[in-house]
N, C-alpha and C positions, 0 to 999 in steps of 0.2 A: 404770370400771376395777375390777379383779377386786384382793382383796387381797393377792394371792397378785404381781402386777403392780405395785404401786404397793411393795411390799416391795423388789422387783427393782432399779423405778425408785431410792427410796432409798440400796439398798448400792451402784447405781450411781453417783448425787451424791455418795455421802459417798468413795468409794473416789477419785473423779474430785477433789475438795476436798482429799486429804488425800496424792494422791501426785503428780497434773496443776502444781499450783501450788509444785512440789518444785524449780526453778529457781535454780539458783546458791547451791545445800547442796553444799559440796565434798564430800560422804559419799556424795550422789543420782549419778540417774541423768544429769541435767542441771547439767556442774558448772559453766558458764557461766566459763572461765580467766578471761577480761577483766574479769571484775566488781570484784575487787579495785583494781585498775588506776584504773576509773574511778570508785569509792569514794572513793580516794586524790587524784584529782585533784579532786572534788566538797568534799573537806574543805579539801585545800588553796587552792582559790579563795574558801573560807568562810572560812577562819580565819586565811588571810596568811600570808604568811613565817614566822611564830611555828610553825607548823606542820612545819615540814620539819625533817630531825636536825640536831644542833649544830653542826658545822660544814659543812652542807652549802653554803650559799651560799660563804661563803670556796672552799671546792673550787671552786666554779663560777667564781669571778673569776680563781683562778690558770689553770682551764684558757681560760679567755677571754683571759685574758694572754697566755698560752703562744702561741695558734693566732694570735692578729694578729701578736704576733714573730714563730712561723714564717713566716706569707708575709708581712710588710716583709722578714726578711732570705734569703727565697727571691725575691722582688722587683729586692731593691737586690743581689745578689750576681751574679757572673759565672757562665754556664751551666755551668761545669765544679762549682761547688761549688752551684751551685741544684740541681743533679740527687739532692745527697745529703741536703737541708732534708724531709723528707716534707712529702706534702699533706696538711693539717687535713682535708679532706672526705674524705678517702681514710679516715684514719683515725677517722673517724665511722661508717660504712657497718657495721659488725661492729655498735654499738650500736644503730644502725635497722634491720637486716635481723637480725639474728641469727648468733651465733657461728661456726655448719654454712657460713653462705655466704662468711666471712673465710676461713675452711678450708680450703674451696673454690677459691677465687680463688689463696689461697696457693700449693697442689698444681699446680693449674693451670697459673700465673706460672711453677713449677719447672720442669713438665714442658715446657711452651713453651720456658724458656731451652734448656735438655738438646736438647731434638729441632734447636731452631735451629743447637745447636753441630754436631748432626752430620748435618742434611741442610737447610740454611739454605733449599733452594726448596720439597722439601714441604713443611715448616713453615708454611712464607708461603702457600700453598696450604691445608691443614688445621687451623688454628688458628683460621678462625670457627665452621666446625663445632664442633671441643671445646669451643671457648668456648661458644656457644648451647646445647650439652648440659651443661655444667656449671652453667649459668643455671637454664634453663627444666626441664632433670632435676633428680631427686633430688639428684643430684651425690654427691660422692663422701663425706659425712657421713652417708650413710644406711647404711650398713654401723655404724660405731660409735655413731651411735644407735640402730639394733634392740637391739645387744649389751647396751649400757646401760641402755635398758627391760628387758631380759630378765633382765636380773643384780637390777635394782630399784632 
């Protein structure tokens, strides 16, 4: 190999060393979102309870309270007053899927009741399409998150 080549080769490893292995630098190119995530969960399996904020477990226990009351007295109540108790999984789905898709389903739910009030057969007929497309589309939170990436 020519010197002039193995120079090449060098600023090649070093540039490869020094920006390739640049993975999960929130500042890079590669900001890896998740890592924090599973940072947090790696310490917290390490270091125990001791780990998490001051009163996060008490939160934990009153909404574990909460959600078995809700459904014993969505359970034990008569359907007229079970329909008003909400469902604990219902209101989980926003903390596992993401806010955009609570948003979603909301508009949705609206526009479904409205259309039902005033043409209750198409509705029954067009309402798994909307819904499929509110699902599996963007849905209708992609409009005000472009705005609010673009604003910063």
């Amino acid at each position: 190999m020519s010197y002039e080549t193995s120079l090449n080769m060098d600023t090649l490893l070093q540039n490869w060393r020094n920006h390739a292995l640049d993975v999960g630098n929130p500042d890079g190119e590669y900001k890896a979102a998740y890592a924090p995530v599973y940072r947090n969960m790696a310490i917290l399996g390490l270091e125990g309870f001791s780990a998490l904020p001051q009163h996060c477990l008490q939160l934990f226990y009153g909404f574990f309270a909460f959600a078995v009351r809700a459904n014993m007295v969505r359970d034990a109540s008569p359907k007229k007053v079970a329909n008003l108790v909400p469902l604990t999984m219902a209101m989980v789905v926003p903390f596992l899927v993401g806010a955009y898709f609570a948003i979603d389903m909301c508009v949705g739910t609206l526009v479904m009741f409205d259309w039902s009030k005033i043409n209750k057969k198409k509705a029954a007929l067009m309402v798994p399409a909307v819904a499929s497309d509110l699902i599996c589309g963007d849905g209708l939170w992609i409009l005000p998150a472009s705005i609010l990436a673009l604003l910063g």
